[in-house]
Every structure is written in structure tokens, then in C-alpha cells.
C-alpha positions as CSV (number, residue, x, y, z in Angstrom):
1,X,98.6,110.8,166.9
2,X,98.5,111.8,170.5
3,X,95.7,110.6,173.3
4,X,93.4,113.8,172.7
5,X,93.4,113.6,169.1
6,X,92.7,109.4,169.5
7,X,89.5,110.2,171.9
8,X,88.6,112.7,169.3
9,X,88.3,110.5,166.8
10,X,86.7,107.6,168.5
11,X,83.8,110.6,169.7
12,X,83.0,111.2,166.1
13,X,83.0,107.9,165.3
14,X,80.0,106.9,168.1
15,X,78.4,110.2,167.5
16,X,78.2,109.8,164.0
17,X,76.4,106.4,164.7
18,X,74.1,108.1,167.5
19,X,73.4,110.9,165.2
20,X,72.7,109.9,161.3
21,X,71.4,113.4,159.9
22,X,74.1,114.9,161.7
23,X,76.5,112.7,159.7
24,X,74.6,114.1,156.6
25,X,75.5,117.6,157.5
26,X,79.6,116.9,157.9
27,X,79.4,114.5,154.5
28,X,80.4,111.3,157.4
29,X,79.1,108.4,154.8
30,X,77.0,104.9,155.7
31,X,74.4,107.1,157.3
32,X,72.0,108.1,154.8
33,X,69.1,105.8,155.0
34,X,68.4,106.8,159.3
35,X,67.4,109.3,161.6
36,X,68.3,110.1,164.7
37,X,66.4,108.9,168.0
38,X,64.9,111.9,169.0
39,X,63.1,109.8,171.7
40,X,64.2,110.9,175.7
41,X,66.7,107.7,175.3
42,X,68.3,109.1,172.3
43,X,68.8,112.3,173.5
44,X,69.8,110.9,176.7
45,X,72.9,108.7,175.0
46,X,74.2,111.5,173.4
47,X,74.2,113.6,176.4
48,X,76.2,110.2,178.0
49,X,78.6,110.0,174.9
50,X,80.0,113.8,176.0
51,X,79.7,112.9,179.6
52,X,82.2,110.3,179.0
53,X,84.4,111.8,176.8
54,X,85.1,115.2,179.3
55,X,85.5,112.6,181.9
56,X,88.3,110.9,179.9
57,X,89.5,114.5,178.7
58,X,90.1,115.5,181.8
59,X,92.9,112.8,182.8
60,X,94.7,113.4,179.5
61,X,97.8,115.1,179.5
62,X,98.3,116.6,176.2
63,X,101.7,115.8,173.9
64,X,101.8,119.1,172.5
65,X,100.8,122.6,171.8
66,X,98.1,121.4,169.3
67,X,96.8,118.9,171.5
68,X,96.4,121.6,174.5
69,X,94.6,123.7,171.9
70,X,92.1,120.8,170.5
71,X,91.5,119.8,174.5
72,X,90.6,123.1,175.3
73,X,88.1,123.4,172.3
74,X,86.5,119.8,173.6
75,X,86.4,120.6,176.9
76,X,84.8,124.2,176.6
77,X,82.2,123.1,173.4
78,X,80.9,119.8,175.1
79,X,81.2,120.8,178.8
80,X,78.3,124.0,177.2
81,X,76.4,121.1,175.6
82,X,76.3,118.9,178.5
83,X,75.2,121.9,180.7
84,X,72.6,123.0,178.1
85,X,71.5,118.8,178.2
86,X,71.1,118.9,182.0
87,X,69.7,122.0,182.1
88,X,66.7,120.7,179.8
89,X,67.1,123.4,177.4
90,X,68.6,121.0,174.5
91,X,65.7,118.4,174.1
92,X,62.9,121.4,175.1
93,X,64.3,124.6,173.0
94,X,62.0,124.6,169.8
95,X,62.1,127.2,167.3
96,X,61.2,129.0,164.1
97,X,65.1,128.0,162.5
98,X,66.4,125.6,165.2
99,X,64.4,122.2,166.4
100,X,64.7,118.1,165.5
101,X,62.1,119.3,163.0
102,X,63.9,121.7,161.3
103,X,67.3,119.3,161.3
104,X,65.5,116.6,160.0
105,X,63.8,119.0,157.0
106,X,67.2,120.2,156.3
107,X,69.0,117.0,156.0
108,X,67.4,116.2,152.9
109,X,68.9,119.5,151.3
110,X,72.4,117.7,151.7
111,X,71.8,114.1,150.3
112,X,72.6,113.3,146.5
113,X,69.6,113.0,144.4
114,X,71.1,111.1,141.6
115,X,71.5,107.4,141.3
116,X,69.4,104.7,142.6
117,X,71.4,104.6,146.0
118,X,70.6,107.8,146.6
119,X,67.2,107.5,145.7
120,X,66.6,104.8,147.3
121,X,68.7,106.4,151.2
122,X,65.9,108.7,150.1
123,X,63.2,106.7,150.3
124,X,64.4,105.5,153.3
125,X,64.5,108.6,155.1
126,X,60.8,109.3,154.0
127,X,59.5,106.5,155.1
128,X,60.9,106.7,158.9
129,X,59.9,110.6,158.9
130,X,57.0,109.8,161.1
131,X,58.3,107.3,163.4
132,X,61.1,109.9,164.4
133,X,58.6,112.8,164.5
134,X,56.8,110.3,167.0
135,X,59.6,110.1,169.0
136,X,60.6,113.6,169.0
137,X,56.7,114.6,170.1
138,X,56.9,112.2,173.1
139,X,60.4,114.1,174.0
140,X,58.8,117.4,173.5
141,X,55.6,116.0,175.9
142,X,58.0,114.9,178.3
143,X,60.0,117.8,178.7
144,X,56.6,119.6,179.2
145,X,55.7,117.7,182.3
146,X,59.1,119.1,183.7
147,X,57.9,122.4,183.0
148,X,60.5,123.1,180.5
149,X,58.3,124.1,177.5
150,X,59.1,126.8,174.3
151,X,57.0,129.6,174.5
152,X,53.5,129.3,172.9
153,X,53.7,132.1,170.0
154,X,57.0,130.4,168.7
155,X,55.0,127.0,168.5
156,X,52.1,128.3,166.8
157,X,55.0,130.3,164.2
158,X,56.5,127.4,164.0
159,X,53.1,124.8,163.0
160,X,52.7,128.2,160.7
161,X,55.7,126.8,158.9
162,X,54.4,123.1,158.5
163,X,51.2,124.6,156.9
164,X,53.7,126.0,154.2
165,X,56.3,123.1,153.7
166,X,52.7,120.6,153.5
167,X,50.7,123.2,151.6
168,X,50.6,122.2,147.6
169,X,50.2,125.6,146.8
170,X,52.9,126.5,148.6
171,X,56.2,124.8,149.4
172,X,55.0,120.9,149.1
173,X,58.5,120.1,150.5
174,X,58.5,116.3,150.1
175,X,56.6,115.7,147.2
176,X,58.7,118.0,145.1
177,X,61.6,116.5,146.8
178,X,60.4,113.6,145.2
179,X,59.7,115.2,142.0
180,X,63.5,115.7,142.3
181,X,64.8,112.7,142.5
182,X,63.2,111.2,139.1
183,X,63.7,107.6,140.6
184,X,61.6,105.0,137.9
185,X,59.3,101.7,138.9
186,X,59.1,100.4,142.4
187,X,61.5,102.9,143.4
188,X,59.5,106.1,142.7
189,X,56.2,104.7,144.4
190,X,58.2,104.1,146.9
191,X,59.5,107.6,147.2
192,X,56.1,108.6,146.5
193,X,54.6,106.4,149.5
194,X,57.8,107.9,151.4
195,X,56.7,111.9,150.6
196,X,53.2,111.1,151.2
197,X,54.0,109.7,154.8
198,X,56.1,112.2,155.4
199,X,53.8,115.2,154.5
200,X,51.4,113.7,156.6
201,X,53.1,113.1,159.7
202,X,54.7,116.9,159.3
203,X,51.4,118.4,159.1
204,X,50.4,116.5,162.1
205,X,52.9,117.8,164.0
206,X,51.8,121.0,163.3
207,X,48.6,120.1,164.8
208,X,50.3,118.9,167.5
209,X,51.7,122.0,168.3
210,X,48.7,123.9,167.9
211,X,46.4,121.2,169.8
212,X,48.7,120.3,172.3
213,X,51.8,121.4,173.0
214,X,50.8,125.0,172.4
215,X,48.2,125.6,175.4
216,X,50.8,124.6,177.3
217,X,53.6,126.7,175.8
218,X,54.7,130.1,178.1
219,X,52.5,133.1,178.0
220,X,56.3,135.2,178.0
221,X,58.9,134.6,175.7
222,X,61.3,136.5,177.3
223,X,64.3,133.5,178.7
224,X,65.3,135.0,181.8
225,X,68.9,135.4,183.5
226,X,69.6,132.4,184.4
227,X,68.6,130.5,180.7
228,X,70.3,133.5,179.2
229,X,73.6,133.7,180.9
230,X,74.1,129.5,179.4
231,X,72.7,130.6,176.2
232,X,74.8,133.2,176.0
233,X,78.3,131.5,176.8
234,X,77.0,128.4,174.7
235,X,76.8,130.3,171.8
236,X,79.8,132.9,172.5
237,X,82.1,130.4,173.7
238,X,82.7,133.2,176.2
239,X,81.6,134.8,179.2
240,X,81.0,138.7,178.7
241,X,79.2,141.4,181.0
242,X,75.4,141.3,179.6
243,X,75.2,144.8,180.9
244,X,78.1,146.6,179.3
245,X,77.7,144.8,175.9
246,X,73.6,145.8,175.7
247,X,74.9,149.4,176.5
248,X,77.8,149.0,173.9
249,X,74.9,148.1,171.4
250,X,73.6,151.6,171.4
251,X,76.9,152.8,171.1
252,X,77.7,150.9,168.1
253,X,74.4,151.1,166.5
254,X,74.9,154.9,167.0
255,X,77.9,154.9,165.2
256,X,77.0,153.3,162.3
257,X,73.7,154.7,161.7
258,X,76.1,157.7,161.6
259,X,78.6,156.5,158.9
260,X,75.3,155.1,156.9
261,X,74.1,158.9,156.7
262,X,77.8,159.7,155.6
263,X,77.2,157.4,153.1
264,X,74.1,158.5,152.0
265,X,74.9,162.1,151.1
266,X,77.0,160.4,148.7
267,X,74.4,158.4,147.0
268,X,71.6,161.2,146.6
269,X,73.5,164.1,147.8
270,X,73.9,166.4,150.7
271,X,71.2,166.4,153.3
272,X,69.8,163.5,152.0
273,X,68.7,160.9,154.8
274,X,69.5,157.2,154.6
275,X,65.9,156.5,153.3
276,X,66.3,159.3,150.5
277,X,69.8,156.9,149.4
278,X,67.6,153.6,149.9
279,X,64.9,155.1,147.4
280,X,67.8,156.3,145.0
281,X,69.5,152.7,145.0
282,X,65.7,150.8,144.7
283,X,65.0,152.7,141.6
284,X,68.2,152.1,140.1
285,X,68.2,149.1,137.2
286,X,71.5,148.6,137.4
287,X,71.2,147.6,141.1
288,X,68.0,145.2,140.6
289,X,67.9,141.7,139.2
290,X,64.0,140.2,138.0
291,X,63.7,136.3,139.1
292,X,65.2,134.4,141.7
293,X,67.5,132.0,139.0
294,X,69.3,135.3,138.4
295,X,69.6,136.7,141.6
296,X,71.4,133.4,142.7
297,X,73.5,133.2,139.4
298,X,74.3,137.2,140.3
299,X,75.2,135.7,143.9
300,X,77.6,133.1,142.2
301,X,79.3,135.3,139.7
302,X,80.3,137.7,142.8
303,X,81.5,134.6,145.2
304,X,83.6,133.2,142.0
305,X,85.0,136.2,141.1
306,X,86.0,137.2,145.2
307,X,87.4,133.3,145.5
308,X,89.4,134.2,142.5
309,X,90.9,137.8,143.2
310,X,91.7,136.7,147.0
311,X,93.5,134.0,146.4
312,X,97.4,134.6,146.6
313,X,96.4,138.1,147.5
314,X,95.0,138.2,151.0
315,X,94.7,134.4,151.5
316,X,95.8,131.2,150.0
317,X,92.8,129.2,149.1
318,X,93.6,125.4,148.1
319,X,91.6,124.1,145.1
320,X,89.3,121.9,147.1
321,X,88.0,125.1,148.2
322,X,87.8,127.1,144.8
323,X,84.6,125.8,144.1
324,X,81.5,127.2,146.5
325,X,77.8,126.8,144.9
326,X,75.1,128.8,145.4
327,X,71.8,127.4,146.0
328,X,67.9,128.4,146.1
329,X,66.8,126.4,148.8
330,X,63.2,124.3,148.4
331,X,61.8,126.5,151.5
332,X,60.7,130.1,151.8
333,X,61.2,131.5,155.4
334,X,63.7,134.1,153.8
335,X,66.9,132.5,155.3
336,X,70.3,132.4,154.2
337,X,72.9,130.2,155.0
338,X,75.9,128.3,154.6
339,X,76.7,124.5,154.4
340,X,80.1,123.2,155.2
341,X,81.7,120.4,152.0
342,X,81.4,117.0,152.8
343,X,84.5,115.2,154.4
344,X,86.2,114.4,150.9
345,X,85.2,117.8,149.6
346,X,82.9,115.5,146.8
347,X,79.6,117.7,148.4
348,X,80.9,121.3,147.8
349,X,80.2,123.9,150.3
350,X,77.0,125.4,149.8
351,X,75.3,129.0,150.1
352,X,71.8,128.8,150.3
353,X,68.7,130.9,149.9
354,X,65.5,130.4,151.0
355,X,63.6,133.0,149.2
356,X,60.5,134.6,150.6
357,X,57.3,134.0,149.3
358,X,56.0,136.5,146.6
359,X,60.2,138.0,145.6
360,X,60.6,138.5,142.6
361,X,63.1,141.4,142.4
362,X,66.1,141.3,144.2
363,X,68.6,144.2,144.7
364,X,72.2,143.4,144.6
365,X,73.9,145.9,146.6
366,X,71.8,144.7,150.1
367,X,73.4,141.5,149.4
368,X,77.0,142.3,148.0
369,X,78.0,141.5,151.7
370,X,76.0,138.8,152.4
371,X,77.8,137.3,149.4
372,X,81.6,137.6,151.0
373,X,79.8,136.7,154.7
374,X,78.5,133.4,153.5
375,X,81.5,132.7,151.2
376,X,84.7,134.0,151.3
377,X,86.1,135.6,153.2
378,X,83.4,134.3,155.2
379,X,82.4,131.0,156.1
380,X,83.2,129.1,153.3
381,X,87.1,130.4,153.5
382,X,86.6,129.8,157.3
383,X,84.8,126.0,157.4
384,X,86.8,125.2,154.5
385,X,90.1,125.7,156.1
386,X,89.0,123.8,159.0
387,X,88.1,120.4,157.0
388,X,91.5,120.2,155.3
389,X,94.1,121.3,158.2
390,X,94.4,116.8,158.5
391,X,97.6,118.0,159.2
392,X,97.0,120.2,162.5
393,X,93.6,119.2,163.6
394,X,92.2,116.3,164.8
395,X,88.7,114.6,162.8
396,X,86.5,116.3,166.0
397,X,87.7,119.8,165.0
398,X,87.7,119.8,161.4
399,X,84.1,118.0,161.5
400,X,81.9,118.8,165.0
401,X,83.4,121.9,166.9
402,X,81.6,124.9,166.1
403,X,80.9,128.1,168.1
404,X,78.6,130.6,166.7
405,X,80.8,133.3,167.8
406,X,83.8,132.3,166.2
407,X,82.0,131.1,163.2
408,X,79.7,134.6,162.8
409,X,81.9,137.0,164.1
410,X,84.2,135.7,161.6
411,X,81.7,136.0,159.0
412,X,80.4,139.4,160.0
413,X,84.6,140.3,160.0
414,X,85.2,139.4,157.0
415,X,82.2,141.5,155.3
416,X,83.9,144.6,157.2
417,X,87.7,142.9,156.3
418,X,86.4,143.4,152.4
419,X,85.6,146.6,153.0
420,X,89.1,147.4,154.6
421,X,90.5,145.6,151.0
422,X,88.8,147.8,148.8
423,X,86.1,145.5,148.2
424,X,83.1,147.6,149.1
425,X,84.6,150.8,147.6
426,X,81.1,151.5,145.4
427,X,78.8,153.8,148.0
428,X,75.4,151.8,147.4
429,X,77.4,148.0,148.5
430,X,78.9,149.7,151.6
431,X,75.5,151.4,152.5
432,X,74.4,147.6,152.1
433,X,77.5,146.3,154.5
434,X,76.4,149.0,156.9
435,X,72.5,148.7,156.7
436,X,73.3,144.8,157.3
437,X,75.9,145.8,160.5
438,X,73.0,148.1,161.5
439,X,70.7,144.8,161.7
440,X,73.6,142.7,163.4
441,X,73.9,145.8,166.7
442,X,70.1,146.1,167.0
443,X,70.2,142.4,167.6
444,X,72.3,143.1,170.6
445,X,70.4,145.1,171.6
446,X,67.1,143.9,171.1
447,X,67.9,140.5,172.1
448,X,69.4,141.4,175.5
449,X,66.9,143.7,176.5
450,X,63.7,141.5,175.5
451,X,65.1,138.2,177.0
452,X,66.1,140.3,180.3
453,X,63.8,142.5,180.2
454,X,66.0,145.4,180.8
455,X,64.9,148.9,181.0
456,X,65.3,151.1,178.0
457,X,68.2,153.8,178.6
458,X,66.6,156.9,179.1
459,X,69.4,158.3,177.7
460,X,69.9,156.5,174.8
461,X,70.9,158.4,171.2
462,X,67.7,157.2,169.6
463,X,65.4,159.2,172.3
464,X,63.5,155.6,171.9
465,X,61.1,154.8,174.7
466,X,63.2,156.2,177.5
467,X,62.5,154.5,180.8
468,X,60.3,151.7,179.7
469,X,61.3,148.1,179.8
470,X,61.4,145.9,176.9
471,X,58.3,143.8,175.8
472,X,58.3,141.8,172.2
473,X,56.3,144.4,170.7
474,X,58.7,147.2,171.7
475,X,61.8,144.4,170.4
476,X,59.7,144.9,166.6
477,X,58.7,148.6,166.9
478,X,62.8,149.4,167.0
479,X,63.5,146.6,164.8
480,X,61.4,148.7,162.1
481,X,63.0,152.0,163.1
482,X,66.8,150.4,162.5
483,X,66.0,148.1,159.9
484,X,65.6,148.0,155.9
485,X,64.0,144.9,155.6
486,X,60.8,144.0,154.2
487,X,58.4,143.3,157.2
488,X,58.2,139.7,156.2
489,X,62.2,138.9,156.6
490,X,62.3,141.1,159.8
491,X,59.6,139.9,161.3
492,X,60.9,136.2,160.6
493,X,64.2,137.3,162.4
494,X,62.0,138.9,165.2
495,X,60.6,135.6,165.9
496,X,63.4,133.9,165.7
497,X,65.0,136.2,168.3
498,X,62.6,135.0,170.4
499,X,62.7,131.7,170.3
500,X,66.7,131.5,170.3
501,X,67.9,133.3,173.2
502,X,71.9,134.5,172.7
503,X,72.2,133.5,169.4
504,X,71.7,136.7,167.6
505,X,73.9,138.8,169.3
506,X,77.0,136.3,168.7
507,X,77.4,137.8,165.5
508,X,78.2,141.8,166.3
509,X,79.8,140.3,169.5
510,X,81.8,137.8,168.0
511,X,83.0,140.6,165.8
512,X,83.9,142.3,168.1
513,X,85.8,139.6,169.7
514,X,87.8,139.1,166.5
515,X,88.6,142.6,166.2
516,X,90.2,142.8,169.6
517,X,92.3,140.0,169.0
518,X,93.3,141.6,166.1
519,X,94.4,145.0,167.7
520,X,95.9,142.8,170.9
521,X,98.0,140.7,168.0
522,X,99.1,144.4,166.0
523,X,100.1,145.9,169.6
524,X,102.2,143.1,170.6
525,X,103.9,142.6,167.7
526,X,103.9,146.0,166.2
527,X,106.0,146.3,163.1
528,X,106.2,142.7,162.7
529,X,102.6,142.2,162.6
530,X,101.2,140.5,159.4
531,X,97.4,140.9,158.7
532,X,97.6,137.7,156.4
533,X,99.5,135.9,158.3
534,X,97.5,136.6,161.3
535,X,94.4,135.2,159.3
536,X,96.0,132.4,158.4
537,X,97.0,131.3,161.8
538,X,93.6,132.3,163.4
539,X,92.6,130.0,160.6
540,X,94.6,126.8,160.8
541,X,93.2,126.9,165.2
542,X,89.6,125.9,163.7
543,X,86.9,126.4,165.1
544,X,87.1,127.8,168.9
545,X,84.9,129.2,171.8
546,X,86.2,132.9,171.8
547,X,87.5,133.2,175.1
548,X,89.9,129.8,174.1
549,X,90.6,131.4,170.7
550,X,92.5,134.9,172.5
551,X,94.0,132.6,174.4
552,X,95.7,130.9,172.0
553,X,96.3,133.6,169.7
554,X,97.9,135.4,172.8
555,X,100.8,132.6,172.6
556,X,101.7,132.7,168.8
């Protein structure tokens, strides 16, 4: 083990102790029963753990290729965090899917719920809810005095969402966590005691928002250049022209609103519009599942049966990898996500659904794609890689490093890679894959031009709003236009838009990042180019910023 991969190691070690629920999410044991401090000092030793680390980097000469390639990755990913830290935008930047809140709420979706241990790391956790909420309101209030403040609609959306995770009538989150568990005597009143605490101290952070921290909030959401520019490279790992890829949005959204009218004369015949195929593949039983429980085992059956045909096919998926669950989760913002394995693989990688309130039909061929985005091809293939490559990559890269670049615009790939393989050959699931890229390029678009508050091309295909500049309002009114969501989901991705500058548009631009790489790999090697075995080495780099990714895929 060279000097790089030694540092790396020793940084996940003290992080893992500075950050408990973080150790939760990677499957990092001996962490269970603590929070994080989310006071100003905690946030502040983190932000001095990376300081030290670049520092030490930065004198390290690396032994070999590999180390040169895991360097870079450090160097780029926590020199973006520690900007982000000084910058005040990590402790201050609250949102509808993103805050200490939302980590700390999530955490609990990843612990075992069997045995008394984990009953009682449980308990544990319940019980120290409020103090950490405590601390993480007097880091909010502090940042607030510095002027650095979310804006106020996203922290009244965001107290919106406490109402519903306290609410017995709606979520209950921690009693029914509780309810889950089935611990017996002392134990369950003390996981009772721990949910009741819990409940209590989430719904007063709600008020807190509300009573407090919201008068203060911005009247404008939009970020800015400046905050925009970092958010932007932090979540690319690369620096692009804002400019050319908001006018490359309309381009791209253009093209496949084109190919989903293409598409739709196949599903309900010549002239029809997109709508006309939308209606047609609604009313279709076939295409519709009744109840959540099935939807999710529809959602396994698919991600079994993909796992199954592309291995030895298109990739070669080890058996620690074979098995991927799919999970409702105890929420009901409408998100969907993925959840990397633990570190031994015992905690399976996880796809999760938090299904809106009031679903109760769900239609497969939106979510055929989703399926091979979340799993594999997507990020299960992807993370899962990552976490076993022992061999190549040091415990920082298989465990921490994550750009949501690489790790989207790989997703978002691989639903148009499946496609390519045949995959999405039935017209309704490729309308689906396009009606869900159609989402992905109005996010560009929408994203850029809200938070910069860019002027509206008054050429631009749609004829929308020529000449004026973008407001939120005008952000939804196109989201409606490009969109087939219901106005619940959308307007939860709206908000979330809002409140996470950058983040959205990684996905289409990540793709298209990948993409190039791709073409730049076919044109230098031409006949000898291998699309597996380009995957596979993309693959075994793990996670990268995208700018270091072509960089090292330009040398092998």
C-alpha cells in the first residue's frame, strides 16, 4: 500500500468517527448508537479533517498510476467540499431532499431492525434525536447572523415535511419505526420513550423554521453566479460554460420531444401527439399495477431479471452484487433512490421508493427506466463495482468519493445504454426512457435559467416566453409544458430545484460527459474499441469528478 492509499485510509477512519450516520450509510460498523455533531464545532472539525488531509496530499508523490488517479479524485472532491465549507454554503444550504435533517431521518432507513443490538442502537439514536436537532438549530441560527440563510419558501416546504413525518394520520415516521422493530419489555418503552422524543423534537423544528428561521429566510431563491459556479463544479466534478450548456438544453430537449412524437405515432398511430400515446398507454391494463406492494415486487422482478440477462453479456457482475432489493420507503415525498451495500456486502444495495401520498396505481412503462437507472446498469452495477475493486482502489474510493456527475450521468447512461442493447425495444418503455430524458434536459434548463436568472431565448423551439427572464413561477409553468408528472411529484422536484442549486442538471450533463468519453475512446482506438471493455474500465476508476475521469480514460 502506497502513501496515498495509507492517508486514504486513515481519513475514513477519523471521518467515520466525526461522522456516525455517515458510517450508517457506507455499512462502516461501531457507529450505530450516535449522531453526528451538527453543532458549528462539528461541522468545523470535519471541515479541519479535509483541510489536513489536502495539505498532506499535496506533498505526496504517488507510487503509481492508481495512486495518481485516487490523488486526483481526493484532491478535486475534498478541495470542492472545503470550498463549499468556507464558503458557508455546507452548514447553511437546507432543503426539501438535502439537510442534517433529512440525513439524520434517512439513517434510520439503513440500520437492522432485528435483534436486540439493533434495537437497542435504535433506541439510542431516538433518544439523542433532539439534542442533535439542538445543535444543528444553533448551526442553522449562526449561519444566519452571517447572512448565509436558505431561502424562506424552501424552509416553510421543508417544516411542510415535518408536519407529515410527525402527523399520525400521515407518515408517523418514528413511532412506526418503532412499531418496526418489535423490541419486548424495557427495551420497547424505551424505543417508545426514544420515538416519542424524537417526534417531538422534529415537529419543533418545524416550528422553528416557520417561527424563526423562516422570517429570516431570502425573499429570492434564485443562487446567483457566484454560489452557482461552486455548486455547479461541486456537483459536476467539472467546470463547463453555464451559457452554452443552458442553450444546449433547448437543443436537446428539442430533440427528444421530437423522437417522443416519433414514438408516439407508433403507440396510437399517425398524427397522434405525445399526450394522445400517454392516454393510450394509461388506459392500458396490461401497463398498470393496483397497490404499492406490487408495483415494488413489479420493480424487483424487472431489476432481477436485467441483473440476470446482463451478466456475462454486457458486463460481468460478481455474486455479491447479484442481489439488489427493492424497497418502499416509510416517507411519501415521491422520491426514488438508490443505497450503496454495506462494506461486507451483508446490507444489500437498496432501491427505494417513497411513494406519494394518495398512489395507488402505478404504470410500469414510466418506470421501466427508472428500474435499470437505479439498478443495473445503473447505480447499483456502478456503486457496486466500486465497493469490491479492494484490489485497485483504496477504502476512501470504494466508500466516500462520490460525484453526482459521475454517479447520475452514469445512471442516466445506462437507461439510454439499455436502450442501445435492445432493452427498451417495446414503444410504450422507450416513450417512458424519453419522457424521463425529457425531465432530465428541462432541468438544465430550468435550473440554469432560474438560479441565474437568464433571459429566455427569444428564439427558442418552444416559442416559450421569448425575451423574458426566468422567475420560479415561469421555472413550473415550463416544467408542466415538458413534463408527464403528476403535479404533486413535479412540483416536489420544482422545489427541490430550488433549494439545490447545480444538482439537477448533473444528470443530463453528466450524460453527456459520459457520452463524449465514449465517442473520444471509439475515435482513438477505432477498430479496436471494445464497448464492454470500455465499461469495465470506466468502472474499476470508481467514482470520479468528470473532468479527472476523461482524463484518465484519455491514458488507457
Amino acid at each position: 500500500m502506497g502513501d496515498v492509499d495509507e492517508l486514504a485510509d486513515r481519513y475514513v477512519d477519523e471521518w467515520a468517527a466525526l461522522s456516525p450516520s455517515g458510517a450508517t450509510f457506507v455499512g462502516i460498523s461501531g457507529f450505530d448508537d450516535k449522531w453526528d455533531d451538527l453543532s458549528p464545532e462539528g461541522f468545523a472539525a470535519q471541515a479541519d479533517l479535509t483541510r489536513r488531509t489536502i495539505a498532506e496530499l499535496d506533498v505526496i508523490d504517488p507510487a503509481d498510476e492508481s495512486e495518481h488517479v485516487a490523488k486526483e479524485a481526493m484532491l478535486e472532491r475534498l478541495g470542492l467540499s472545503l470550498a463549499q465549507y468556507d464558503a458557508g454554503y455546507e452548514v447553511s444550504d437546507i432543503n426539501v431532499i438535502s439537510s442534517g435533517l433529512h440525513g439524520m431521518r434517512m439513517t434510520f432507513d439503513l440500520m437492522p431492525l432485528n435483534g436486540e443490538e439493533a434495537a437497542a442502537n435504535i433506541a439510542a439514536r431516538l433518544a439523542a434525536f433532539p439534542a442533535a436537532l439542538t445543535q444543528y438549530q444553533r448551526s442553522l441560527r449562526e449561519a444566519a447572523d452571517r447572512g448565509l440563510v436558505a431561502a424562506r419558501a424552501q424552509l416553510l416546504a421543508i417544516a411542510g415535511q415535518c408536519d407529515a413525518w410527525t402527523d399520525p394520520a400521515r407518515d408517523d415516521f418514528f413511532h412506526r419505526l418503532a412499531d418496526r422493530v418489535g423490541a419486548n419489555g424495557a427495551l420497547d418503552t424505551e424505543l417508545r420513550r426514544g420515538a416519542a422524543a424524537a417526534t417531538q423534537a422534529t415537529a419543533d423544528f418545524g416550528r422553528f423554521l416557520r417561527a424563526e428561521l423562516g422570517p429570516r429566510g431570502r425573499d429570492k431563491e434564485a443562487a446567483g453566479l457566484e454560489r452557482y459556479t461552486l455548486a455547479s463544479q461541486y456537483f459536476l466534478g467539472a467546470q463547463v460554460d453555464l451559457l452554452e450548456t443552458y442553450a444546449w438544453g433547448f437543443v436537446e430537449l428539442h430533440r427528444i420531444e421530437q423522437e417522443m412524437r416519433t414514438v408516439a405515432a407508433e403507440i396510437a398511430g399517425s398524427g397522434a401527439s405525445v399526450d394522445d400515446a400517454v392516454a393510450r398507454l394509461d388506459a392500458d391494463p396490461a401497463r398498470t399495477v393496483p397497490g404499492k406492494e406490487a408495483f415494488r415486487d413489479w420493480m424487483q422482478q424487472l431489476a432481477d431479471r436485467a441483473v440476470n440477462e446482463l451478466n456475462g453479456t454486457h458486463f460481468d457482475i460478481p455474486a455479491a452484487m447479484q442481489r439488489l432489493e427493492c424497497c418502499l420507503a416509510p416517507t411519501s415525498d415521491g422520491s426514488i433512490y438508490y443505497t450503496a451495500p454495506s462494506e461486507d456486502f451483508t446490507r444489500p444495495g437498496r432501491m427505494w421508493w417513497a411513494v406519494p401520498e394518495g398512489n395507488e396505481e402505478f404504470s410500469t412503462w414510466r418506470e421501466t427506466s427508472t428500474v435499470y437507472h437505479e439498478g443495473v446498469p445503473g447505480h447499483h452495477l456502478q456503486i457496486g463495482t466500486t465497493q469490491l475493486r479492494s484490489d485497485r482502489l483504496n477504502r476512501w474510493q470504494r466508500l466516500l468519493c462520490w460525484c453526482s456527475g459521475h454517479g447520475e450521468g452514469w445512471a442516466l447512461y445506462a437507461e439510454r445504454l439499455m436502450d442501445e442493447l435492445g432493452y427498451l425495444a417495446d414503444p410504450g418503455d422507450r416513450l417512458g426512457m424519453l419522457d424521463a430524458q425529457s425531465l432530465r434536459a428541462t432541468r438544465v434548463i430550468v435550473d440554469i435559467g432560474m438560479h441565474l436568472e437568464l433571459e429566455i431565448p427569444r428564439d427558442n423551439p418552444f416559442g416559450f416566453r421569448p425575451g423574458e427572464r426566468w422567475t420560479p413561477e415561469l421555472g413550473w409553468e415550463f416544467l408542466r409544458a415538458h413534463c408527464r408528472m403528476s403535479d404533486e411529484v413535479l412540483r416536489f422536484e420544482w422545489r427541490r430545484y430550488l433549494g439545490w442549486p447545480g444538482q439537477a442538471p448533473s444528470y443530463k450533463v453528466g450524460e453527456r460527459i459520459w457520452l463524449q468519453a465514449r465517442d473520444e475512446a471509439k475515435a482513438r482506438k477505432g477498430a479496436d474499441f471494445d464497448l464492454k471493455e470500455f465499461h469495465q474500465s470506466a468502472l474499476n476508476l470508481g467514482a470520479l469528478g468528470l473532468d479527472p475521469l476523461r482524463q484518465v480514460l484519455s491514458r488507457i
